[in-house]
C-alpha positions as a Markdown table, in Angstrom:
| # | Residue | x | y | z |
|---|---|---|---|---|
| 1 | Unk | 9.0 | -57.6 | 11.5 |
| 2 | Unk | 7.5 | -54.7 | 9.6 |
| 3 | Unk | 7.9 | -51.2 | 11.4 |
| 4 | Unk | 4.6 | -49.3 | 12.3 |
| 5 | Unk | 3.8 | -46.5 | 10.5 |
| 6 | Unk | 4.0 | -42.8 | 11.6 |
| 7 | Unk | 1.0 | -41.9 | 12.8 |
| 8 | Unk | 0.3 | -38.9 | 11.3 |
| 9 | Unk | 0.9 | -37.3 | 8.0 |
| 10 | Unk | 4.0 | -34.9 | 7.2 |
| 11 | Unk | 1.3 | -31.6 | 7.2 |
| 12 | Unk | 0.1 | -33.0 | 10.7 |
| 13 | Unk | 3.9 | -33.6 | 12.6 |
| 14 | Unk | 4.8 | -30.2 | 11.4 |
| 15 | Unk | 2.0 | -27.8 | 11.5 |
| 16 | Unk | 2.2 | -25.7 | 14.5 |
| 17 | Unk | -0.9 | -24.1 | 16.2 |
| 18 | Unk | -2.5 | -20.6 | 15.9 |
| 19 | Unk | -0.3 | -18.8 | 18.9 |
| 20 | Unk | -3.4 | -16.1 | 19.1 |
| 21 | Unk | -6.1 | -18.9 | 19.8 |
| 22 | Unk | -4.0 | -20.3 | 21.6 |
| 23 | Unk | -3.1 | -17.6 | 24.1 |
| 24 | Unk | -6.7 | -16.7 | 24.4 |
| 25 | Unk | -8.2 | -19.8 | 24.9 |
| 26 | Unk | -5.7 | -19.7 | 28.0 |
| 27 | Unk | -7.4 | -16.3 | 28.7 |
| 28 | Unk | -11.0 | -17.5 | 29.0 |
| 29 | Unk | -10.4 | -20.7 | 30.7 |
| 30 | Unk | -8.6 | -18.7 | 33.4 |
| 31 | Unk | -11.8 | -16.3 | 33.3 |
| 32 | Unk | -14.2 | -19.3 | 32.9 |
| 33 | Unk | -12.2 | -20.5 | 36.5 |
| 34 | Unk | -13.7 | -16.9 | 37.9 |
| 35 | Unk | -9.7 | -15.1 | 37.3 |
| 36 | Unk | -9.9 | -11.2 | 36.4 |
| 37 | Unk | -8.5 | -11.5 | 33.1 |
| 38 | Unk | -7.9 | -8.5 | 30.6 |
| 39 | Unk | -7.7 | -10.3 | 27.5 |
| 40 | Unk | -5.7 | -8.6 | 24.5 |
| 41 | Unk | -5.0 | -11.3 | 22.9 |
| 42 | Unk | -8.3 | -11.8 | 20.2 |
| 43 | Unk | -8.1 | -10.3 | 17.2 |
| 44 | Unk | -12.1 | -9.3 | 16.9 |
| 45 | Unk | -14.1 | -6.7 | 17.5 |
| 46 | Unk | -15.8 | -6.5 | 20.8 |
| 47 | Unk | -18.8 | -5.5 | 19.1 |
| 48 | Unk | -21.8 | -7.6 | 17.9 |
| 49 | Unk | -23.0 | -8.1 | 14.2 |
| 50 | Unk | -25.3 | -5.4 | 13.0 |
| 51 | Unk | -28.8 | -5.6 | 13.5 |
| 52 | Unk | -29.3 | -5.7 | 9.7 |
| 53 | Unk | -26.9 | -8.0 | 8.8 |
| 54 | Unk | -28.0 | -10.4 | 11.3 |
| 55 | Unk | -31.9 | -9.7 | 10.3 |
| 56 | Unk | -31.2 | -10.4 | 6.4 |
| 57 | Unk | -29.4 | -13.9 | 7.3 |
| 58 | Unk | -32.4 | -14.5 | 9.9 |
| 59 | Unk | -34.8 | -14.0 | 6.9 |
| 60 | Unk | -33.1 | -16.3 | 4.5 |
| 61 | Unk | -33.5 | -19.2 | 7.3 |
| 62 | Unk | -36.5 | -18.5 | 7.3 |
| 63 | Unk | -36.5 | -18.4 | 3.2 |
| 64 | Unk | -35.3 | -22.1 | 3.1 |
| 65 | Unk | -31.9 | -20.5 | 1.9 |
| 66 | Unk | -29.9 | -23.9 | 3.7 |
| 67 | Unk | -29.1 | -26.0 | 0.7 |
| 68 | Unk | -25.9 | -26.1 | -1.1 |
| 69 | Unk | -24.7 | -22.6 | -2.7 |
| 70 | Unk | -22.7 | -22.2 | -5.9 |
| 71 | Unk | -19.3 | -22.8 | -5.2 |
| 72 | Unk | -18.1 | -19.5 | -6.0 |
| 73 | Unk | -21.0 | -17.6 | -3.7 |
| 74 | Unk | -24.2 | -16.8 | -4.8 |
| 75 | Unk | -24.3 | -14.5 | -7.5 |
| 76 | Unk | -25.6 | -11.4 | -6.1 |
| 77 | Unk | -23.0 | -11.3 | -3.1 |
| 78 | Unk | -20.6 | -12.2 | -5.9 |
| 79 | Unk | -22.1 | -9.2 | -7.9 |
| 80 | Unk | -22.1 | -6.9 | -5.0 |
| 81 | Unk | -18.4 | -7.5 | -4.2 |
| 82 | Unk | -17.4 | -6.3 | -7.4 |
| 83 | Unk | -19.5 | -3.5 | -7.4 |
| 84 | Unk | -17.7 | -2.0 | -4.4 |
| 85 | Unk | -14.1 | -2.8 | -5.5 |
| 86 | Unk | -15.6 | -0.4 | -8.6 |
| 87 | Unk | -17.1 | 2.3 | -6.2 |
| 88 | Unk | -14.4 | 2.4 | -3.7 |
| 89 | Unk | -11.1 | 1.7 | -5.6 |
| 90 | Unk | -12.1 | 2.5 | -9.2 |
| 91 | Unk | -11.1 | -1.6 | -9.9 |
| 92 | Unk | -13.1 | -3.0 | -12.6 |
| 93 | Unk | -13.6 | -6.9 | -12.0 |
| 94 | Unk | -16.2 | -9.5 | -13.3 |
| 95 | Unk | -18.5 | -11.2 | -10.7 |
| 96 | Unk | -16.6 | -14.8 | -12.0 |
| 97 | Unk | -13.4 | -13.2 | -10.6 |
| 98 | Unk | -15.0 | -13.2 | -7.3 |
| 99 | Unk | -14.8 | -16.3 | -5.1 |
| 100 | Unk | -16.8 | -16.2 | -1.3 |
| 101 | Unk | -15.3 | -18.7 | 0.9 |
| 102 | Unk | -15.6 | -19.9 | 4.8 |
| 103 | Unk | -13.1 | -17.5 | 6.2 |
| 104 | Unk | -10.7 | -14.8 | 5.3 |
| 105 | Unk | -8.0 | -17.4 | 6.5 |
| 106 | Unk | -9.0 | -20.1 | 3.8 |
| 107 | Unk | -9.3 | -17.6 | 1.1 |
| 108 | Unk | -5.6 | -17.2 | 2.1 |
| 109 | Unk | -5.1 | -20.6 | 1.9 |
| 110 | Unk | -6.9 | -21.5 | -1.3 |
| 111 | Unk | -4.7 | -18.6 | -3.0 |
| 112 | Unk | -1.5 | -19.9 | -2.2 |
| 113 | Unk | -2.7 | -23.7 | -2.9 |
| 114 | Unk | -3.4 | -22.2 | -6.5 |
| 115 | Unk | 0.0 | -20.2 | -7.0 |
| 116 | Unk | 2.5 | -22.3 | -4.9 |
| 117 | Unk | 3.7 | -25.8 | -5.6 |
| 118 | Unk | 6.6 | -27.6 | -3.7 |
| 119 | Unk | 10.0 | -26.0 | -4.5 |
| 120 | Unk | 8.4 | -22.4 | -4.6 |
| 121 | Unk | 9.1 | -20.0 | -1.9 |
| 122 | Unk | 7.2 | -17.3 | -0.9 |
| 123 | Unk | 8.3 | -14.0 | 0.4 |
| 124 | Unk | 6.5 | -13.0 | 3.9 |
| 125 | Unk | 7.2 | -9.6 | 5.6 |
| 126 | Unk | 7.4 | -9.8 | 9.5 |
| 127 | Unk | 6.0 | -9.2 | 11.6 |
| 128 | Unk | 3.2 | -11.5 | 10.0 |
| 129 | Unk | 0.1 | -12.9 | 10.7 |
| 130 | Unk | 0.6 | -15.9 | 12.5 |
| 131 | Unk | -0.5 | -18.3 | 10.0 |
| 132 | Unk | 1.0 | -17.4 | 6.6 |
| 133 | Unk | 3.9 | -19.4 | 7.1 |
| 134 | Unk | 1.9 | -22.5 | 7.7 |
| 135 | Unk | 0.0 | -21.9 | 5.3 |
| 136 | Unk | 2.8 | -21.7 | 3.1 |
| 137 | Unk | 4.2 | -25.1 | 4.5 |
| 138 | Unk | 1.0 | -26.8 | 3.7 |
| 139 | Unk | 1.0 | -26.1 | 0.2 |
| 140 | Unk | 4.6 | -27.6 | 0.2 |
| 141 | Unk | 6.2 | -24.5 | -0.5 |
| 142 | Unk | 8.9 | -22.2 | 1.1 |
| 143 | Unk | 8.2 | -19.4 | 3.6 |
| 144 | Unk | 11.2 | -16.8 | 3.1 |
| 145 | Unk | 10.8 | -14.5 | 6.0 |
| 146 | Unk | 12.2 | -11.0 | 5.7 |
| 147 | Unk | 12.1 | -8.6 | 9.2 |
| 148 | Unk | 10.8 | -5.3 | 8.8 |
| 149 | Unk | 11.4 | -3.9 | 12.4 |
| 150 | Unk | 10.1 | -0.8 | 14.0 |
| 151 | Unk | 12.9 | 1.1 | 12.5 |
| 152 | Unk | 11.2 | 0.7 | 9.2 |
| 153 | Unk | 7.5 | 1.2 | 10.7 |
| 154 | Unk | 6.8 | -2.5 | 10.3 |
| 155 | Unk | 7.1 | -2.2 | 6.2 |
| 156 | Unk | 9.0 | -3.8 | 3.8 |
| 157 | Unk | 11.5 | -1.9 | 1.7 |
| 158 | Unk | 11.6 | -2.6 | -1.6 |
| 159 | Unk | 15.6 | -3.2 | -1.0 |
| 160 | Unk | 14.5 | -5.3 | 1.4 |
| 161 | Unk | 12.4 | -7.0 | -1.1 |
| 162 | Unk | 14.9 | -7.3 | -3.6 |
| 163 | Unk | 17.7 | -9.0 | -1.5 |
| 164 | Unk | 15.3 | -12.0 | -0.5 |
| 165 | Unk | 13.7 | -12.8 | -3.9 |
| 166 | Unk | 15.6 | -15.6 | -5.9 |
| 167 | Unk | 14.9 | -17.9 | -9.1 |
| 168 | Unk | 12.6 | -19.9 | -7.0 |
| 169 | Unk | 10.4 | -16.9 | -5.5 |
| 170 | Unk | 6.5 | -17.2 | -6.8 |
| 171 | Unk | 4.9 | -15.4 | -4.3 |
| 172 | Unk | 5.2 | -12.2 | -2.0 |
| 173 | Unk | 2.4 | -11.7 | 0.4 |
| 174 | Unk | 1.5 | -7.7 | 1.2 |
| 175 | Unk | -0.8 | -7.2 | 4.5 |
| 176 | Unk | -2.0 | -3.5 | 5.0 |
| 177 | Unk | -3.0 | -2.6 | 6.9 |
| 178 | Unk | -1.4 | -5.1 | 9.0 |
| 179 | Unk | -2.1 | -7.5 | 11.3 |
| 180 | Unk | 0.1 | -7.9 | 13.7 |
| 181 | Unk | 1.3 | -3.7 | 13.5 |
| 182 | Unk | -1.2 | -1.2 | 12.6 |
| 183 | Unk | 1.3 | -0.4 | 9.5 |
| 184 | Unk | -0.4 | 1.0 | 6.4 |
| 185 | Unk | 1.7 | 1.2 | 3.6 |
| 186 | Unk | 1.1 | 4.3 | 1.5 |
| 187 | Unk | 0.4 | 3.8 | -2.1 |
| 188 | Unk | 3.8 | 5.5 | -3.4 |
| 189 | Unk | 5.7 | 1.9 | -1.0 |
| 190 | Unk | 3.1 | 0.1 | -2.4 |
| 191 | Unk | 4.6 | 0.9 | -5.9 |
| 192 | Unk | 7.9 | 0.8 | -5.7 |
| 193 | Unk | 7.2 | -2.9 | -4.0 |
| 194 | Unk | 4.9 | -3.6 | -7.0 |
| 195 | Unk | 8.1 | -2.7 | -9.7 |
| 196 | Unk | 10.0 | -5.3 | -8.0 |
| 197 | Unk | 7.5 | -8.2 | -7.9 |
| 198 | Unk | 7.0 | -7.7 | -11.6 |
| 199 | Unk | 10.7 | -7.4 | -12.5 |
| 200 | Unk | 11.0 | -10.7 | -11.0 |
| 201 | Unk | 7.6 | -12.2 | -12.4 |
| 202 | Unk | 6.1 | -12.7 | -9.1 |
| 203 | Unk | 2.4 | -13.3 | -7.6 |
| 204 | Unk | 1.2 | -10.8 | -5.0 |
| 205 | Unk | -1.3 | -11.8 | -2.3 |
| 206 | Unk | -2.7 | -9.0 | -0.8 |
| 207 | Unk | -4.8 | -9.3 | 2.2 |
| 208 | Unk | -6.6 | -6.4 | 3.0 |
| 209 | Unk | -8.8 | -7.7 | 5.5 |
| 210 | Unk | -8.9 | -4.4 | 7.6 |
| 211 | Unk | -8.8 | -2.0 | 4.6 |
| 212 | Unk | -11.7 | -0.2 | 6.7 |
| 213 | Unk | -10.1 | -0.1 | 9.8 |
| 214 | Unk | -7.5 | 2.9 | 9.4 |
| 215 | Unk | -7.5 | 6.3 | 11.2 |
| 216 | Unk | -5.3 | 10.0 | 11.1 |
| 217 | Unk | -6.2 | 10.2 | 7.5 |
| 218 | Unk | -4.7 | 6.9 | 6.7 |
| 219 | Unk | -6.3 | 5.6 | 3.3 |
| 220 | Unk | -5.5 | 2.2 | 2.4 |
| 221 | Unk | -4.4 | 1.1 | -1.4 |
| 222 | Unk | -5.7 | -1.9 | -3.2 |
| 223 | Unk | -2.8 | -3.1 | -4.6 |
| 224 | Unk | -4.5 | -4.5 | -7.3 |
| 225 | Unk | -5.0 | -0.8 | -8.6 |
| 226 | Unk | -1.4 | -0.2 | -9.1 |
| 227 | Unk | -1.3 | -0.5 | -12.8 |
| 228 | Unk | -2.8 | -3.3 | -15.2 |
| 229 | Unk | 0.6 | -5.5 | -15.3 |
| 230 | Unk | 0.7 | -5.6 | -11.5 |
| 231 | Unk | -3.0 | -6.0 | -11.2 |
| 232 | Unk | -2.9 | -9.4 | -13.8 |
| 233 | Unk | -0.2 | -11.0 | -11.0 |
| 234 | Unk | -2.2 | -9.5 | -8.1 |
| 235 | Unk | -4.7 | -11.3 | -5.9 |
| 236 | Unk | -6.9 | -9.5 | -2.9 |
| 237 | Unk | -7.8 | -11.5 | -0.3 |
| 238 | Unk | -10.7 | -9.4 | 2.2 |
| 239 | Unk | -13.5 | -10.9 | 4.3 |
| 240 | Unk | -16.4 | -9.6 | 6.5 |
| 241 | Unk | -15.1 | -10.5 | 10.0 |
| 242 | Unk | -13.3 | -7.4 | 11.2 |
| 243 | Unk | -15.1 | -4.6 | 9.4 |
| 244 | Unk | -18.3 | -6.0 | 9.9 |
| 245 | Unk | -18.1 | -7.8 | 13.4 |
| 246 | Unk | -18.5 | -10.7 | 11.7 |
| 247 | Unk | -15.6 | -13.3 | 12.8 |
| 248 | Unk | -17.8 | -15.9 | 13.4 |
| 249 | Unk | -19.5 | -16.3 | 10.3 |
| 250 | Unk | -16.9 | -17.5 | 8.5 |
| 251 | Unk | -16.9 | -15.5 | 5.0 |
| 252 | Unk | -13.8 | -14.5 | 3.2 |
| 253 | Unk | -13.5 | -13.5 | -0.3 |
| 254 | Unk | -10.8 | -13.7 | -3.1 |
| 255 | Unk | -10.8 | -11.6 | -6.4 |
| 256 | Unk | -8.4 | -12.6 | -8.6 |
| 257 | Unk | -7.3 | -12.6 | -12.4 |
| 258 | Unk | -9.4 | -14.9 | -14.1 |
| 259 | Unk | -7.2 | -18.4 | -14.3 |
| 260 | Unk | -6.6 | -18.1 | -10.8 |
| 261 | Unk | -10.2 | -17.3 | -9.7 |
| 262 | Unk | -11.2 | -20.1 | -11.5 |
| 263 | Unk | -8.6 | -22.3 | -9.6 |
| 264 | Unk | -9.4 | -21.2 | -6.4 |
| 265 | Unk | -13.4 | -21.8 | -6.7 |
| 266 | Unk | -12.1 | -25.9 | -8.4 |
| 267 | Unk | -10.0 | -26.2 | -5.1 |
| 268 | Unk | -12.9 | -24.5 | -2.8 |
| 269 | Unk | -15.1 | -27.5 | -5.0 |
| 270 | Unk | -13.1 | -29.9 | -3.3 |
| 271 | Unk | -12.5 | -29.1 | -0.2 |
| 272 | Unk | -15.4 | -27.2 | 1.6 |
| 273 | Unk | -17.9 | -26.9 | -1.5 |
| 274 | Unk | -19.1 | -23.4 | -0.4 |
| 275 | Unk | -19.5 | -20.9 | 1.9 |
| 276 | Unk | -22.1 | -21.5 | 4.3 |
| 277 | Unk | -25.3 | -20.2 | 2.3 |
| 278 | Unk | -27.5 | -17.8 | 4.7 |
| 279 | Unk | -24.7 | -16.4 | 5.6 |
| 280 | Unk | -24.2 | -15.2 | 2.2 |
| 281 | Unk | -27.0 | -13.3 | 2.5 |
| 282 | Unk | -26.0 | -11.8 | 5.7 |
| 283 | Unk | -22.8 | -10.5 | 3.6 |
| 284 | Unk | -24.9 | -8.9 | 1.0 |
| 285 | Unk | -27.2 | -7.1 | 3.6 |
| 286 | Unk | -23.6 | -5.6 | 5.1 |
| 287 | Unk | -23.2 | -4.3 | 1.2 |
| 288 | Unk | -26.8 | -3.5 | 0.0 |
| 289 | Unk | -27.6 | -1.2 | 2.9 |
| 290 | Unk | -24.7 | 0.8 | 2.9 |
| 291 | Unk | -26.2 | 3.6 | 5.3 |
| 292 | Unk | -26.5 | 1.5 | 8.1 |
| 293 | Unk | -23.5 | -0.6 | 7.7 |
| 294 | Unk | -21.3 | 3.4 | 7.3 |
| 295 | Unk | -23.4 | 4.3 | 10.4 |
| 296 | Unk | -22.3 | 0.8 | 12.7 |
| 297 | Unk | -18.2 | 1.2 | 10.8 |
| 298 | Unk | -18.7 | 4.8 | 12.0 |
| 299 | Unk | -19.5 | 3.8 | 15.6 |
| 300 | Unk | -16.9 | 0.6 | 15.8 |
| 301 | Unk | -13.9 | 3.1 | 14.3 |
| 302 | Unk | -15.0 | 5.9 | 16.4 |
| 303 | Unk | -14.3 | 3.4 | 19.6 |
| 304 | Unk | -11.2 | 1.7 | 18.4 |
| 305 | Unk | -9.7 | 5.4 | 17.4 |
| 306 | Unk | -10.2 | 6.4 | 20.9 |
| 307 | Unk | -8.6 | 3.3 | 22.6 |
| 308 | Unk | -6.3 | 3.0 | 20.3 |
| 309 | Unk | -4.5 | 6.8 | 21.6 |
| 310 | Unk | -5.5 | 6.3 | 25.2 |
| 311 | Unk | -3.3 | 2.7 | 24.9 |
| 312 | Unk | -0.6 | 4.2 | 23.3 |
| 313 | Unk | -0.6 | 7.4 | 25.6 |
| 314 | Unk | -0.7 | 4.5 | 28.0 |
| 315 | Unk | 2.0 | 2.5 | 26.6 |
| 316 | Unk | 4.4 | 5.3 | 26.3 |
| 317 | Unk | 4.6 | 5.9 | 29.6 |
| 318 | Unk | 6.2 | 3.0 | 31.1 |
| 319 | Unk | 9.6 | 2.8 | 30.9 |
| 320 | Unk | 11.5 | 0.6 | 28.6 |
| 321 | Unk | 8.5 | 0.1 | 26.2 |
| 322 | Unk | 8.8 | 1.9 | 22.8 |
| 323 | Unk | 5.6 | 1.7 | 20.7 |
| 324 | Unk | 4.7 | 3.1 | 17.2 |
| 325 | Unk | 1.5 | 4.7 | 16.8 |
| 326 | Unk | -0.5 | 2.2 | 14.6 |
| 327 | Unk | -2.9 | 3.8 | 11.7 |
| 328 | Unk | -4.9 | 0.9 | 10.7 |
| 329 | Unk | -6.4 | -2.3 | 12.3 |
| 330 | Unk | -6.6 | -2.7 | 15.9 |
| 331 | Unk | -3.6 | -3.7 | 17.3 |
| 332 | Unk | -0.2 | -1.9 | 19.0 |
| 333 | Unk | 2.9 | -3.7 | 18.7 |
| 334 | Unk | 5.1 | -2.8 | 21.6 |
| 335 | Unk | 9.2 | -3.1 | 21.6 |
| 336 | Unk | 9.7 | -4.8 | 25.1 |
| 337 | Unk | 13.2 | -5.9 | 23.9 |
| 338 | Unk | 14.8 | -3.7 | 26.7 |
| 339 | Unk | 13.7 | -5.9 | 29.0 |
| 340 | Unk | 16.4 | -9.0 | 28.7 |
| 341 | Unk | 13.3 | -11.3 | 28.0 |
| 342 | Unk | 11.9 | -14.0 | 25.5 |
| 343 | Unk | 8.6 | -12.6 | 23.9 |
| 344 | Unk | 7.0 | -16.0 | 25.3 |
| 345 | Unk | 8.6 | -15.4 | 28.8 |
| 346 | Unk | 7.3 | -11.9 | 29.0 |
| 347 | Unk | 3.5 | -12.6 | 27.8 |
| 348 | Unk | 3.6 | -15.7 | 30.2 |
| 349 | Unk | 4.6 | -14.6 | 33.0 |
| 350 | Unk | 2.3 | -11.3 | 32.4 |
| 351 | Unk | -0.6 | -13.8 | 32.0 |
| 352 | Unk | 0.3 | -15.7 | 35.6 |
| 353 | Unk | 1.5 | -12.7 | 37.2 |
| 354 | Unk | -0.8 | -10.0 | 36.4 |
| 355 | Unk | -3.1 | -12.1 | 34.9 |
| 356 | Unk | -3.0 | -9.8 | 31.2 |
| 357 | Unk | -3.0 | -12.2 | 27.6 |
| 358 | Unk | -1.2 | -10.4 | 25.5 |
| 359 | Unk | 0.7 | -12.5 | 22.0 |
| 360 | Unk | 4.3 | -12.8 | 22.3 |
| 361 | Unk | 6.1 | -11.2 | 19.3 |
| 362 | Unk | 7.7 | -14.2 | 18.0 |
| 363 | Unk | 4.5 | -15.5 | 17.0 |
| 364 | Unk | 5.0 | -13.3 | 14.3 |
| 365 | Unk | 8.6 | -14.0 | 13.3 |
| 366 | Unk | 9.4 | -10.5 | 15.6 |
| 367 | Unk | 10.9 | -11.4 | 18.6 |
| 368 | Unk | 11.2 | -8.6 | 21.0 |
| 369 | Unk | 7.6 | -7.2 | 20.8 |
| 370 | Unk | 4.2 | -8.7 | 21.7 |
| 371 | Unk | 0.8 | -7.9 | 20.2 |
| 372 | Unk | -1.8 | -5.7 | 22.4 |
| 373 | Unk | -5.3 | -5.9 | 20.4 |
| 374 | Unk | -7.2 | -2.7 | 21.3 |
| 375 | Unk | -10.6 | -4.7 | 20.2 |
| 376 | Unk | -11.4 | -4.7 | 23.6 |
| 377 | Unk | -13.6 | -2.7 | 26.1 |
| 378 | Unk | -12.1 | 0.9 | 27.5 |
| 379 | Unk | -12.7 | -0.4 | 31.2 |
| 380 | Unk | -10.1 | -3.6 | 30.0 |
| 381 | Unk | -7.6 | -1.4 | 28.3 |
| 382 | Unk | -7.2 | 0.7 | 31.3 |
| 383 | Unk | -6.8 | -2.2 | 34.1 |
| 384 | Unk | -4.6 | -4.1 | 32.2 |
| 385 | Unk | -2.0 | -1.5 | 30.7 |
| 386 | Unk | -1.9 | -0.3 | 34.6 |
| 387 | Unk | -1.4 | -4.0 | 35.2 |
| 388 | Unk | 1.4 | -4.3 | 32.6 |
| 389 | Unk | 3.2 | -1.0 | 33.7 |
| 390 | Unk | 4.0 | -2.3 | 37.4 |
| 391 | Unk | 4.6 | -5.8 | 35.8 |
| 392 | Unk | 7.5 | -3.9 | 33.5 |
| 393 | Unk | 8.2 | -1.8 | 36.8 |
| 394 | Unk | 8.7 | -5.1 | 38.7 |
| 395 | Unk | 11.3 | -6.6 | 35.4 |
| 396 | Unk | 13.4 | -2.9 | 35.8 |
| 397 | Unk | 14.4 | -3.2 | 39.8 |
């Protein structure tokens, strides 16, 4: 008698879901049930799409612009991305190194598809963003986690670096600033990390999806601009959702050395074909008219720069939690180690108790912490750090 197959693939058994969506799904179904939550679990702004954005994608409906794209993006979006790489980073690139896809997560994905094969490993800082490492498990390849604690501000040393790459290292990913932390490397790290991925022949992805979201002077480094050898072995992955208000619109984009552009945009031919189309156009309002997109950055930063002190004025004042002052995104990533709890213990039992979603830190290979995302409204952030500071109260008696 022959023996029934498995019924689901390898990828499928051993893929584990997005921690984030999950705790926030939790989050609105408790509010959908009529629950007080303060939700600080998403990682998107609270804010809607510009007015002009939303207008130019509007007026391509409207245009007929619903048929198939280029794979790649249309041109001018394509064009316009490289022309701000130029005027903000000095980094010359041709609109064919330039590939628009559905999502800064699947421009992630495509990258590592087109660098990694099984038998690779690829180096990933923690804390990370929750889906690197599956990511990395998809493409058949190795995730090689190294811990950068709060001891090193959340960033990777390049001794650090050093001891974890091997023969079979292909890939180090580099997210600054950083989702799950607020870290932003400065550009001298940035460098000394860059000597040791080309010493060892490595590929850098660099995700700089919030490279507009930094504050007390921050600036934030395309690593891509390090040098030319670096930059040939480098690939920037960015995206419209967070600087933009844009999370639902699904556009990511990829600039790459030429071989590996061109691989990404065969595998995006494959897989999801393009971008959606008006949407496109959307992005390249958010890039033409730069005055109103500086002037609703300007308003969004303004906002997340002010909650982001009052929650860790906030934060410092309960007993027992340590927190560095983030410079970029718009997250805090409190130590709650001192507590004698689980990451996942403490964030559920918040969530039932005080009814606050916040992400555990393991979700991010850092147990010990949990992820506060400051993308929420002021009224929030105050009720629900009160609410976490008599829940840690509770823990210390």
């Amino acid at each position: 008698m022959s023996q029934a197959p498995a019924p689901l693939s390898t990828w499928a058994r051993n893929i584990a879901p997005s921690p984030t969506l999950a705790v926030d799904a939790k989050a609105k179904a408790l509010l959908a049930a009529g629950e007080d939550v303060c939700g600080f679990a998403a990682g998107e702004p609270d804010f809607d799409t510009p007015e002009h954005i939303k207008e130019a994608c509007i007026a391509a409906l409207k245009a007929g612009k619903t048929k198939y794209a280029p794979t790649p993006g249309i041109e001018p979006l394509r064009q316009a991305i490289a022309d701000k790489y130029a005027a903000d980073y000095g980094l010359k690139v041709a609109p064919s190194q330039v590939i628009v896809s559905p999502g800064g997560k699947f421009s992630c994905y495509l990258t590592i598809l087109a660098v990694c094969s099984p038998g690779d490993e690829v180096i990933i800082p923690a804390p990370f963003w929750v889906s690197y490492p599956e990511m990395v498990k998809l493409a058949g390849a190795t995730p090689k986690i190294v811990l950068a604690d709060d001891t090193t501000g959340f960033r990777l040393t390049p001794a650090m670096l050093e001891a974890a790459i091997t023969p079979r290292t292909r890939l180090i990913i580099i997210n600054s600033p950083s989702n799950p932390t607020g870290a932003v490397y400065s550009r001298a790290e940035l460098e000394a990390i860059a000597a040791v991925a080309l010493r060892h022949n490595c590929y850098v992805m660099s995700d700089e999806i919030y490279e507009h979201l930094t504050y007390d002077g921050a600036t934030p480094t395309c690593f891509a601009t390090l040098g030319a050898d670096i930059g040939a072995r480098t690939i920037t992955v960015s995206g419209f959702s967070k600087p933009y208000a844009m999370t639902g619109w699904r556009l990511g984009t990829t600039v790459a050395p030429a071989p590996i552009a061109k691989a990404v945009a065969e595998l995006q031919s494959q897989t999801s074909s393009n971008a959606t189309t008006f949407a496109q156009y959307g992005a390249l309002a958010a890039l033409k008219e730069k005055e109103k997109t500086r002037a609703a950055l300007a308003q969004m930063l303004a906002a997340f720069d002010r909650r982001r002190k009052f929650l860790h004025a906030e934060l410092s004042k309960i007993p027992g939690v340590r927190c560095l002052l983030a410079q970029g995104a718009f997250y805090l990533f409190p130590n709650i180690s001192s507590f004698g709890l689980k990451s996942e213990e403490f964030c559920t039992r918040l969530l039932d108790e005080q009814k606050v979603a916040a992400v555990h830190g393991s979700a991010f290979g850092a147990e010990g912490y949990l992820r506060l995302s400051y993308a929420t409204s002021d009224e929030i952030i105050a009720k629900g750090v009160s609410r976490l500071a008599k829940f840690c109260s509770g823990l210390s008696k």
